[in-house]
C-alpha positions in Angstrom: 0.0 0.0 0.0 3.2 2.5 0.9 4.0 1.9 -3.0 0.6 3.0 -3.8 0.8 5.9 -1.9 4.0 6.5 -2.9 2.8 6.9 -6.9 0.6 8.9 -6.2 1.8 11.5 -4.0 5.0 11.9 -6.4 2.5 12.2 -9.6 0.3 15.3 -7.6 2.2 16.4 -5.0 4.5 18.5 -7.8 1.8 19.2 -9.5 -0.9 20.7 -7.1 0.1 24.3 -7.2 -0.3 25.0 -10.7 -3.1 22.2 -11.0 -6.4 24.9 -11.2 -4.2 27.2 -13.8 -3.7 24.2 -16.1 -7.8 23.6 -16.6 -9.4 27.3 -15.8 -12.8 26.7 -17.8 -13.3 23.1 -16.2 -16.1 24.9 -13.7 -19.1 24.6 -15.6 -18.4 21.1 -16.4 -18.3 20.3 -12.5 -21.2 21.9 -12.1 -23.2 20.2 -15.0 -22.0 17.0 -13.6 -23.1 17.9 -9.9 -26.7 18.2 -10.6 -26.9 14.7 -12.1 -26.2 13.3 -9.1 -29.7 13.7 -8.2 -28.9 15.1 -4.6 -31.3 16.9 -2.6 -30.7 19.7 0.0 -29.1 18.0 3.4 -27.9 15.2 1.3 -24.7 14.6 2.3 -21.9 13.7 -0.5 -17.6 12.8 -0.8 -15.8 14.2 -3.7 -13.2 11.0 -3.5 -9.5 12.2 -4.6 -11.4 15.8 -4.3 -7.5 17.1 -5.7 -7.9 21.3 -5.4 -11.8 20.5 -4.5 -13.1 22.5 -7.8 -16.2 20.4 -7.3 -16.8 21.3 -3.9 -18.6 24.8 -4.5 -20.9 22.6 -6.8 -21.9 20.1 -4.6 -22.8 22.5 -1.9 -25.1 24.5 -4.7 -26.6 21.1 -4.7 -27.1 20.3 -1.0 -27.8 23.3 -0.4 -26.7 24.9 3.4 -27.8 21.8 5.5 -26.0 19.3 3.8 -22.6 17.7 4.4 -19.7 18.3 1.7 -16.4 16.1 2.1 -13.5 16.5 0.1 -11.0 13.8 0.6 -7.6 13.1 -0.6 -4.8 11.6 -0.1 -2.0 14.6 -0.8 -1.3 16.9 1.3 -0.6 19.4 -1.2 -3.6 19.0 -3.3 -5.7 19.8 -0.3 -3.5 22.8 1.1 -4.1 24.5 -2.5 -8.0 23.6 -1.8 -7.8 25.3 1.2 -6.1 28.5 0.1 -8.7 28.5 -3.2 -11.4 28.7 -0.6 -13.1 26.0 -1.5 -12.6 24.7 2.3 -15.7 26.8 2.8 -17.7 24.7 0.7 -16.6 21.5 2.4 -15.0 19.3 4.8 -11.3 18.9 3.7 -9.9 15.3 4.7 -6.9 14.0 4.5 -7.8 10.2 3.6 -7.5 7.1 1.6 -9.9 6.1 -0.5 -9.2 2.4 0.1 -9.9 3.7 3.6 -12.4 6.1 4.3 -13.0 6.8 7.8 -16.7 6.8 7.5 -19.7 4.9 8.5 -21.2 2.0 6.2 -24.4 4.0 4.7 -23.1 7.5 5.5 -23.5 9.1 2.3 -26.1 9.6 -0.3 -23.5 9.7 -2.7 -19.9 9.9 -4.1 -18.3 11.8 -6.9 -15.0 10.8 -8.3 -13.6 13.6 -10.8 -10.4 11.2 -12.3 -10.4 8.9 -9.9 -10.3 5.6 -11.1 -7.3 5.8 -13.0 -5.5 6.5 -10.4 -6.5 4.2 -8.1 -4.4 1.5 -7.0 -6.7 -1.8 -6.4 -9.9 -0.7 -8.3 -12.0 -3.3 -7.5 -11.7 -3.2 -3.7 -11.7 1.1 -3.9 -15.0 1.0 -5.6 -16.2 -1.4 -2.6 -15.2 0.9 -0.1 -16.7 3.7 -2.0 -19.8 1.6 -1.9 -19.6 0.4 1.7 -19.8 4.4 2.8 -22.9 5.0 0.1 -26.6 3.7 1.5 -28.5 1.6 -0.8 -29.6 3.6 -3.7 -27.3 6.0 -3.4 -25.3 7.1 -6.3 -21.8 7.0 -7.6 -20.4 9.7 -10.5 -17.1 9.0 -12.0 -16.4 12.2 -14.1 -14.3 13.7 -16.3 -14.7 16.9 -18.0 -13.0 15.6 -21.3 -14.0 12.3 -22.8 -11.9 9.1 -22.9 -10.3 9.8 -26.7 -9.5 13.8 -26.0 -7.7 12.5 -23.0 -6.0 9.4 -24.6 -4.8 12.5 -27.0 -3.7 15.0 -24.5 -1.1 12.3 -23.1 0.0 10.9 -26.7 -2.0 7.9 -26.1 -4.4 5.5 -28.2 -7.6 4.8 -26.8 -7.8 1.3 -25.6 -10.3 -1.5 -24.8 -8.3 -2.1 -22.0 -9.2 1.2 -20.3 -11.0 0.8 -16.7 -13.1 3.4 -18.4 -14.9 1.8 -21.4 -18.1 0.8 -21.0 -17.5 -2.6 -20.7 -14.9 -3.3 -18.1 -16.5 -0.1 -16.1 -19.6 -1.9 -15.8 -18.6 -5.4 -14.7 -15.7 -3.7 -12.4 -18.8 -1.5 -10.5 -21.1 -5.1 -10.7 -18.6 -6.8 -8.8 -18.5 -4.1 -6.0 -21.9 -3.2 -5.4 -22.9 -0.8 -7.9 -25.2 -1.0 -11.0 -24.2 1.5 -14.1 -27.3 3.5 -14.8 -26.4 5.9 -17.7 -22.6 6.1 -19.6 -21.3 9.3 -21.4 -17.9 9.3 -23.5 -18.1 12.7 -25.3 -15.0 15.2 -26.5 -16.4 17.0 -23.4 -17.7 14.9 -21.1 -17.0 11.7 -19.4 -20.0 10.9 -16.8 -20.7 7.2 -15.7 -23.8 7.5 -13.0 -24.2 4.2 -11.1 -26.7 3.4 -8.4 -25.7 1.6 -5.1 -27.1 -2.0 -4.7 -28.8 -3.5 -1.6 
């Protein structure tokens, strides 16, 4: 697990100060995907690997005053930046794993995962944890505001069957750890998979 950890912390820790500058017109696309969540106000909802917590502001719009907004991450640096962006006002800032949340089973109404799940470690048992902390019939949004291909492109990459992200392997990876893919989007400007929590 330190290896895990490890990756990840060298990939945003040098990255985190700069990361908002790099995607300035990303905030409408956070939004959008917020309110498909379906959340009402005094839901409460965890932005997993919640990075500079640009979807925190969103997901408060959603939930209104009453509700609970957790940000959690696992860099220390990704959440000092959310905290001097302001965006701790919006939300709970945690320092935490999402292989380990520190969270009651049922706690949340839902979870929203900007890209997350390519850089999680042991996806299969992440997405279990992410359902443990979700009741029944609460929803799951893994998000990104540029489709599978664009981003393939911005790294130099083809886009591959093989990615956790097409349709295919998404949906039997969520099946096997308690979720059920309800609607799949893979556009130049949008990737949005909404899946519902199973009893």
């Amino acid at each position: 697990m330190a290896d895990d950890h490890a990756h990840v912390l060298e990939f945003f820790t040098p990255r985190a100060a700069g990361w908002d500058s790099r995607f300035p017109d990303d905030g409408p696309a956070y939004a959008a995907a917020a309110g498909m969540l379906g959340l009402r106000p005094g839901d409460a909802v965890l932005d997993a690997g919640c990075g500079t917590g640009r979807a925190l502001p969103a997901l408060r719009a959603v939930v209104g005053p009453r509700g609970t907004v957790l940000g959690a991450d696992l860099t220390p640096a990704m959440l000092e930046a959310a905290a001097r962006a302001g965006r701790g006002d919006s939300g709970t800032l945690l320092r935490a794993d999402v292989a380990r949340l520190p969270l009651r089973d049922g706690a949340l109404d839902a979870v929203f995962g900007a890209g997350l799940i390519s850089h999680l470690a042991r996806p299969a048992a992440d997405m279990a944890e992410l359902a443990r902390v979700v009741r029944p019939g609460g929803v799951l949004a893994l998000f990104h505001p540029i489709g599978r291909a664009a981003l393939a492109a911005r790294h130099g990459r083809a886009i591959t069957d093989d990615d956790l992200r097409a349709e295919p392997r998404l949906r039997e990876l969520l099946a096997g750890a308690g979720w059920r893919l309800e609607s799949y989007t893979d556009e130049d400007d949008r990737f949005l998979a909404l899946a519902v929590r199973q009893a």
